[in-house]
GUPA-831394 format. One record per residue (C-alpha): residue in three letters; x, y, z. Coordinates in steps of 0.001 Angstrom, whole numbers, padded with zeros to 6 digits, always signed. Each point is the difference from the previous one (the first is absolute). Layout:
REM GUPA-831394
alaXYZ ...
***
This chain:
REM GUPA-831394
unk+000000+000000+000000 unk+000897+003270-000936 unk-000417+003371+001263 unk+000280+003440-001960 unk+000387+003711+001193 unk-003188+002448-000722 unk+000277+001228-003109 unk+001760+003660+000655 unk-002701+001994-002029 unk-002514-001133+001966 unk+001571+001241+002943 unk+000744+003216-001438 unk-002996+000349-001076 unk-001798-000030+003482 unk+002984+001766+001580 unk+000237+002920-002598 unk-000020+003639+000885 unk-004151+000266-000701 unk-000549-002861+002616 unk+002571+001585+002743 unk-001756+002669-000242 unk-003373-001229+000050 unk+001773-002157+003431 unk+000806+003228+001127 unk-003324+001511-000590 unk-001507-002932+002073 unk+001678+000017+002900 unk-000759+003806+000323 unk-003166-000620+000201 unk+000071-002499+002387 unk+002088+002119+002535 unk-002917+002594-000288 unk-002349-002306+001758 unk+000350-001197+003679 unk+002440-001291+001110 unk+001813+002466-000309 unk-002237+002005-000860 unk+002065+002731-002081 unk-003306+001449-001871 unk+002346+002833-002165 unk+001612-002624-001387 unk-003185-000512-002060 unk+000262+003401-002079 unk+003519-001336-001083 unk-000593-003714-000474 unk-001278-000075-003323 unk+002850+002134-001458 unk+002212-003300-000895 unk-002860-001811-001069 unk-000477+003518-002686 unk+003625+000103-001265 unk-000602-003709-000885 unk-003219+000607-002327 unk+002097+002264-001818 unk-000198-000776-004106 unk-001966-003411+001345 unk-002348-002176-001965 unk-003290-000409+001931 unk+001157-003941+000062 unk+003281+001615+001732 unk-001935+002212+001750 unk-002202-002622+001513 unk+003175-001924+000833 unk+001224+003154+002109 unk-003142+000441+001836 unk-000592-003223+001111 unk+003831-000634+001182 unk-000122+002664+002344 unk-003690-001347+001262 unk+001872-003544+000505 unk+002750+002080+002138 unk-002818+002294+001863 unk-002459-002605+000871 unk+002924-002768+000907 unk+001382+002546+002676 unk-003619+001375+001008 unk-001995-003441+000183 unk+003344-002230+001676 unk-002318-000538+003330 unk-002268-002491-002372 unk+002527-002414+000663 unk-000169-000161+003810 unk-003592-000179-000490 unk-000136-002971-002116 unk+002866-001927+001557 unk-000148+000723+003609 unk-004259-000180-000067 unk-001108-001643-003378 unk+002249-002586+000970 unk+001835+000378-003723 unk+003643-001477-000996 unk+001898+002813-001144 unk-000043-001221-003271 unk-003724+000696-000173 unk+000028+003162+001689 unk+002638+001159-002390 unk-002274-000781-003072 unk-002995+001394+001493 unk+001515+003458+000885 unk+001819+000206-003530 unk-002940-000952-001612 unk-002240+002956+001891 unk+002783+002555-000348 unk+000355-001075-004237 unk-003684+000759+000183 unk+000484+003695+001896 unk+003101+000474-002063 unk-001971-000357-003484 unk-002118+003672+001171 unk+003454+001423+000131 unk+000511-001171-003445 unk-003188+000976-001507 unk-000004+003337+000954 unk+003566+000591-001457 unk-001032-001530-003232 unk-002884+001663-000630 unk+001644+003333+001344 unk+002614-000733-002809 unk-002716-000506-002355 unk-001316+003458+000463 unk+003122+001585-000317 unk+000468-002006-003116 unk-002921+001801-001454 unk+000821+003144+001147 unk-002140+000231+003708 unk+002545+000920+002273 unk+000868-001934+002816 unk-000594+002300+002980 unk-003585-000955-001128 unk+000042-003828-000914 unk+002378-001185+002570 unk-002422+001470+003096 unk-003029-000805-001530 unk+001170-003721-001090 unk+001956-000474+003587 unk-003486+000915+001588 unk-002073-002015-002435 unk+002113-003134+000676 unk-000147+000782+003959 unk-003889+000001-000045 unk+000077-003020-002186 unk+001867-001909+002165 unk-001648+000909+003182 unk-003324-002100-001408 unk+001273-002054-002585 unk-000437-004137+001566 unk-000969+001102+003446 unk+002801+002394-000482 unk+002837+001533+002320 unk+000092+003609+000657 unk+002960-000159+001930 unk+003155+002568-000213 unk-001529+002792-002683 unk+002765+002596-000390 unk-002423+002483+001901 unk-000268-002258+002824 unk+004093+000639+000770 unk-000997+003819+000864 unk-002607-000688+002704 unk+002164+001838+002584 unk-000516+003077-002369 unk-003188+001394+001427 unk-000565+003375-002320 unk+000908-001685-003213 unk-001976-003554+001018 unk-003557+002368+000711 unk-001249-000144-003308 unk-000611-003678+000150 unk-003447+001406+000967 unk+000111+001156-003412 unk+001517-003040-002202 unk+000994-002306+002177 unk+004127-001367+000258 unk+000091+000356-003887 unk+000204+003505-000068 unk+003249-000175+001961 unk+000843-002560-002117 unk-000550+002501-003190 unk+002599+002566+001978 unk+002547-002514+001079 unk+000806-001135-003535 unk-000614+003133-001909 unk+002403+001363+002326 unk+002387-002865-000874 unk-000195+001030-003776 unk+001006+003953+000607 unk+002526-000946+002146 unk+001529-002418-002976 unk-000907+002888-002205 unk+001956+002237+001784 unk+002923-002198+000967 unk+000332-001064-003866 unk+000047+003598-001124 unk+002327+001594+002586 unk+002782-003113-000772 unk-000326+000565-003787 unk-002148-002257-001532 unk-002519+000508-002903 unk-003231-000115+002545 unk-001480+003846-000001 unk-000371+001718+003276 unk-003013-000986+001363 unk-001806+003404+000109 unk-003741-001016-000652 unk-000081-002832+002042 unk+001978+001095+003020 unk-002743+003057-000117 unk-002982-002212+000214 unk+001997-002001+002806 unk+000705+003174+001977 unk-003837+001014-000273 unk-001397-003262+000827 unk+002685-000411+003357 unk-001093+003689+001122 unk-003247-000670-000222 unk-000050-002840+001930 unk+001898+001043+002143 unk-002237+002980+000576 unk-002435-002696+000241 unk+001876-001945+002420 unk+000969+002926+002442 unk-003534+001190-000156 unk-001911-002974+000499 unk+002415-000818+003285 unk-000545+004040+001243 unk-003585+000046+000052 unk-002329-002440+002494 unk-000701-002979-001517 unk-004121-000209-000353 unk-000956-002542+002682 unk-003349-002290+000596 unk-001384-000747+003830 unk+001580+000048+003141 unk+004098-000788+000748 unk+000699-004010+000581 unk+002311-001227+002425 unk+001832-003112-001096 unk+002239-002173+001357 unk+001785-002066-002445 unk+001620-003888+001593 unk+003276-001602-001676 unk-000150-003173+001350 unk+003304-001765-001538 unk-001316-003719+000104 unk+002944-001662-001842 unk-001496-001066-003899 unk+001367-003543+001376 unk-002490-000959+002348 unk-002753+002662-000640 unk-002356-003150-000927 unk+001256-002438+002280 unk-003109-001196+002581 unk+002472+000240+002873 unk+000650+003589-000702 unk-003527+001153-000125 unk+000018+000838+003588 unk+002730+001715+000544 unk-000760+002124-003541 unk-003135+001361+001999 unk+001999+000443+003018 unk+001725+002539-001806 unk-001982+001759-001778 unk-002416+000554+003326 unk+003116+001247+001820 unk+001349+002756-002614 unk-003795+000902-000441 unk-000399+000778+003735 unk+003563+001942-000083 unk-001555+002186-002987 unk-003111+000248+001348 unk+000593+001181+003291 unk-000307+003839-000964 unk-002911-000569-001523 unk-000976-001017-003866 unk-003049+000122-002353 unk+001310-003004-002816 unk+002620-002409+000752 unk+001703-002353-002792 unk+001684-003201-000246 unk+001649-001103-003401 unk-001170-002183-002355 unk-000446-003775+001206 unk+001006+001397+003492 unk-002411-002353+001118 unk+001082-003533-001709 unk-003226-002285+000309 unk-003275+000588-000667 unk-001534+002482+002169 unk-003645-000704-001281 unk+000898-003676+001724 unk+002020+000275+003108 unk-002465+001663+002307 unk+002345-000288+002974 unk+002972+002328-001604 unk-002935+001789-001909 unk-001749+001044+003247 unk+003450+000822+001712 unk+000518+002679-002776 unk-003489+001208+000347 unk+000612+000562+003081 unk+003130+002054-000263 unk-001967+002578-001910 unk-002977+000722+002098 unk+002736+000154+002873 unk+001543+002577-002232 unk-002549+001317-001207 unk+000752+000164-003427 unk-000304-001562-003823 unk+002756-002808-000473 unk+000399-000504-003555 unk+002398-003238-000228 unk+000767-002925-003026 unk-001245-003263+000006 unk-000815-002862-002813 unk-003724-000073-000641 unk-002003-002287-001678 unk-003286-000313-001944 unk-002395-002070-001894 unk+000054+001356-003593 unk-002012-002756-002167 unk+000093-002399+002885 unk+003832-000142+000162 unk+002240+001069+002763 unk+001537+003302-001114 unk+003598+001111+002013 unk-000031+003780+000034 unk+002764+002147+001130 unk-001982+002737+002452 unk-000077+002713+002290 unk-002807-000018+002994 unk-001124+002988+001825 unk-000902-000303+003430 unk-002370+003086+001606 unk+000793+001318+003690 unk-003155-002712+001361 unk+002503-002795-001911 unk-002960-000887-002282 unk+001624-000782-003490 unk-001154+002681-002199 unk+001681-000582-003500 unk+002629-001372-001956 unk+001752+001171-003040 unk+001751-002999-002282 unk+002491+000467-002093 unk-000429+000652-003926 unk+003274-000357-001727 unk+001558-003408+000943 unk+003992-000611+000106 unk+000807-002806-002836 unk+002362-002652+001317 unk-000747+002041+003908 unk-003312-000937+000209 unk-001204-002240-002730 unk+002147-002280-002754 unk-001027+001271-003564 unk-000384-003081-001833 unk-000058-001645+002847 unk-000122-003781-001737 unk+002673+000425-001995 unk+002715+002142+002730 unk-000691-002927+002317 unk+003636+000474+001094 unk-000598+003806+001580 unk-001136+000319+003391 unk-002145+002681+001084 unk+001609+002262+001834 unk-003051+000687+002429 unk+000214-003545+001825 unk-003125-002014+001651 unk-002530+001661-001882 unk-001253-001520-003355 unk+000080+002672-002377 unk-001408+002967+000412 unk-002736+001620-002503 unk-000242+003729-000589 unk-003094+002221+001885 unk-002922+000485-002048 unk-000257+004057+000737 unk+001401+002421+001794 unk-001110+000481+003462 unk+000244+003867+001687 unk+000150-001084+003785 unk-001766+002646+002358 unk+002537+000642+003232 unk-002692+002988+002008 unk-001025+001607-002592 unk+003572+000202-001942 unk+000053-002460-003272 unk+002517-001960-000565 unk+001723-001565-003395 unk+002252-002700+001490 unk+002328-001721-002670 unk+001706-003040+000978 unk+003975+000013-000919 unk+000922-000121-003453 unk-003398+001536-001461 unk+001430+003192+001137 unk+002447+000362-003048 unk-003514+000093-002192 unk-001586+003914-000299 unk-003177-001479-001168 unk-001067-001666+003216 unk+000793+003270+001636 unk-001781+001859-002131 unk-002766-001982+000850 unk-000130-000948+003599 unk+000065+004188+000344 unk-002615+000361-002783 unk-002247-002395+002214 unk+000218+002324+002701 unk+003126-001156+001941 unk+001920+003513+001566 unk+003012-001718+001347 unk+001806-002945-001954 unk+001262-002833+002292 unk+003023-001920-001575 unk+000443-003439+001708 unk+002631-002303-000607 unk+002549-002945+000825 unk+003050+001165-001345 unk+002493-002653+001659 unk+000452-002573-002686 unk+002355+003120-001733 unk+001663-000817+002983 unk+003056+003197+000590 unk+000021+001415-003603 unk-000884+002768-001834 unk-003590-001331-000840 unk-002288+001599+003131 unk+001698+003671-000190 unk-001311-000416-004187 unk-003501-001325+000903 unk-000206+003071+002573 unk+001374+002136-003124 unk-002354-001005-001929 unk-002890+000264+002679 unk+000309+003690+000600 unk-000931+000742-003581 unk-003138-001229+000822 unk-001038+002257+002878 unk+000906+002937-002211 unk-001885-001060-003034 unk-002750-000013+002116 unk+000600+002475+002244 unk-000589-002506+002650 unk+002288-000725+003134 unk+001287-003540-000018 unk+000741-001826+003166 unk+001895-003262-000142 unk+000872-002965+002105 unk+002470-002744-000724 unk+000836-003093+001632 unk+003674+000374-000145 unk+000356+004085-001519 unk-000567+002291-000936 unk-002916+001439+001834 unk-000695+004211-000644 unk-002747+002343+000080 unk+000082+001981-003476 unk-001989+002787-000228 unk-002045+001367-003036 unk+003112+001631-001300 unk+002389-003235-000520 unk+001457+001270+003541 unk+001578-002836+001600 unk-000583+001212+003605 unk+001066-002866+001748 unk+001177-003860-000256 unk+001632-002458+001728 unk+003347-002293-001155 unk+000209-003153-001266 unk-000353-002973+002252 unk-001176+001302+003036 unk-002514-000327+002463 unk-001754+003209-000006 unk-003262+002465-000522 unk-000468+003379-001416 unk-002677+002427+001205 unk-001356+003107-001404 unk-002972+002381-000799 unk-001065+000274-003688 unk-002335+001966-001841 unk-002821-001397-002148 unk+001092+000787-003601 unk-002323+002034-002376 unk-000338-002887-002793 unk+000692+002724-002428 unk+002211+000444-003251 unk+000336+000042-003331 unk+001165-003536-000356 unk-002906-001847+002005 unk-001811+001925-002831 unk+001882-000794-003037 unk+001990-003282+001271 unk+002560-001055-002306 unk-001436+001759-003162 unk+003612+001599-000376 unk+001345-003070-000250 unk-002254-001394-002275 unk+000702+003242-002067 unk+003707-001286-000149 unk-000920-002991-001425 unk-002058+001460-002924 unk+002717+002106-001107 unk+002574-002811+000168 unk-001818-002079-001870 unk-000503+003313-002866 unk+003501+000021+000012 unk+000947-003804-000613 unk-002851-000292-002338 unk+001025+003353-001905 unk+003540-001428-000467 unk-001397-003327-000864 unk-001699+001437-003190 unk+002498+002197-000662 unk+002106-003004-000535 unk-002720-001978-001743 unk-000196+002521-002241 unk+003664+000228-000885 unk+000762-000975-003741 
***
């Protein structure tokens, strides 16, 4: 048997100046996300990724685009692997393909939006307008597209940026989106014309970018300066970490001491006095609707509090006579009478239930002892005193939509509940909270959130993170919010922006698609 080297072009071909840069280009972007968190490095990050679409074929140009999404999303998305292995039970060798395969599928938006930002320029739309619009178009795609995965949107990276993230009330993330990039073009503009090159100073374009940063930025400050427009009477939470170890969170012989403390921080946060207490999702790990022992024991801690407790549990259902595993939330009133429950709409695949689930026979579920769970049939506005709530269970959070329409239902604070320890000491949980403050300024909603194992924070309407707690640590959080308005722009409009940016990406491929058909 004989073995031969890889053929040299082949290696220069992935390892030529357009792919370094492109490299390059990813693993900017990934350093503008947390950890660590270094959101400026997002106006520079697509420079290299520029420089290497120069004189590019849209086959080329695709090519660029999608190697620095393979670099972005392997940095950004690493913690899948601790997920799979350490809880899914996965060899490495599985995990490995699984996380390749789902950042080749992320990686593939990057490339689209390149391509069909070279197309325009190819027919003579200039790409301070395609790139944007195509990079947005892609985004929103993406975010729906097979249950989809809105997760680590070049807007998202600037959430500690409160005047310029404000007009998310307007457009949602994609309108940062729209400034981060075209800000990445005049910057290449610039750079390209001050060293020498052929590229034209970029006067037109870096006008429109000034105007549009101004004026949100006069947006920003504004909206921050004036009081927020507020619905009912203040709400005085109190917010329990309990840090049950992922390990034995489900274990029988655990159950007791899980409740043990969860009743102990509760009475340590509650001792000032609270109207709304909450535990994180699956906080309680058995059935509440069938232990009546442990379910009467938590009743009882709210009427001697004298409060709602809003806590996670498995439910389950008859839907057609079959037994249907829900992933919920129960709300429990000050007389510890149960008095809703909110299930969760947008399911995690592989978490929660095993997409073709007789054919991946060799996956486990990540959520162990439950059968597989099945999605809620509506959404559910719980009533805490008079103050509605929108409660959305872990990773539905990263999803606008069910925002938009938990507050649309009537729901004036937005309750984020979650079990982030399976990410285990990564950069995952400080994203998902990234992510999650988008949602109370969409909205205009304060968000409150409590998780197992981190990070719990109180958010107001204005993306403020006003407090949170570490990472693996027993703990609570208390605080006094304010009832948002349930007003703005984009619980009007929604994503009609980004469907916009689709319509016009798709003029300009199909434009340069006849234009080429019609070439002699």
């Amino acid at each position: 048997m004989s073995f031969s080297l890889p053929n040299i072009s082949v290696l220069h071909s992935f390892f030529d100046r357009r792919a370094l840069l492109a490299l390059a280009s990813g693993v900017l972007i990934a350093l503008s996300f947390p950890n660590p968190n270094l959101s400026f490095l997002a106006w520079v990050a697509l420079i290299p990724l520029l420089i290497a679409l120069e004189e590019s074929t849209p086959q080329i140009a695709f090519r660029v685009g999608f190697t620095s999404g393979i670099s972005a999303y392997a940095l950004i998305l690493y913690w899948l692997n601790i997920v799979f292995t350490r809880y899914g039970k996965l060899p490495w060798s599985v995990s490995i393909c699984i996380y390749l395969l789902l950042v080749l599928w992320l990686a593939m938006f990057y490339g689209l939006s390149t391509c069909v930002g070279r197309l325009g320029e190819r027919n003579g739309i200039k790409a301070a307008f395609t790139l944007p619009i195509a990079w947005v178009a892609f985004d929103f795609i993406r975010s729906f597209l097979f249950s989809g995965f809105a997760w680590a949107m070049l807007g998202h990276s600037q959430f500690r940026t409160l005047p310029l993230i404000q007009i998310a009330d307007l457009v949602g993330v994609y309108g940062i989106t729209v400034l981060i990039v075209l800000a990445n073009i005049v910057l290449y503009r610039a750079v390209r014309a001050l060293s020498g090159g052929s590229v034209p100073y970029p006067v037109k374009s870096a006008a429109i970018l000034l105007i549009l940063l101004i004026s949100t930025l006069y947006y920003g400050f504004s909206r921050l300066n004036v009081a927020p427009l507020t619905h009912g009477k203040p709400l005085r939470v109190a917010l329990i970490q309990g840090n049950i170890p992922q390990d034995v969170k489900w274990s029988p012989e655990f159950r007791q001491q899980t409740v043990d403390t969860y009743d102990r921080l509760t009475r340590e946060a509650g001792k000032e006095g609270v109207d709304l207490i909450v535990w994180p999702e699956s906080a309680v790990p058995f059935f509440f609707q069938d232990e009546p022992l442990q379910a009467e024991r938590i009743r009882g801690l709210a009427r001697e509090l004298n409060a709602y407790l809003l806590f996670g549990s498995p439910a389950h259902e008859l839907r057609n006579g079959k037994s249907t595993y829900l992933n919920s939330a129960f709300m429990i009133s000050p007389q510890g009478e149960t008095v809703g429950r909110a299930d969760k709409l947008h399911l995690v695949p592989l978490g929660e239930y095993i997409p073709l689930g007789n054919l991946l026979t060799f996956i486990n579920k990540l959520v162990v002892g439950i059968g597989d769970f099945s999605p809620g049939e509506r959404a559910v506005v719980l009533d805490a005193g008079g103050t509605k709530l929108g409660v959305q269970v872990c990773y539905e959070v990263i999803f606008p939509e069910l925002a938009r329409q938990y507050v649309q239902g009537g729901a004036r604070v937005l309750v984020a509940i979650t079990n982030d320890a399976w990410f285990g000491r990564s950069s995952a949980p400080y994203q998902h909270l990234a992510i999650a403050t988008f949602r109370a300024v969409e909205t205009r909603t304060p968000l409150i959130r409590a998780a197992n194992t981190g990070v719990t924070a109180i958010v107001d309407q204005n993306g403020h993170i006003r407090t949170m707690t570490g990472l693996f640590v027993e703990g609570y959080r208390t605080g006094e919010i304010q009832p948002g308005s349930g007003q703005s722009l984009y619980l009007t409009i929604g994503d009609t922006p980004a469907w916009l940016c689709i319509l016009l990406t798709a003029g300009v491929a199909l434009m340069a698609w006849f234009k080429r058909k019609n070439i002699p």
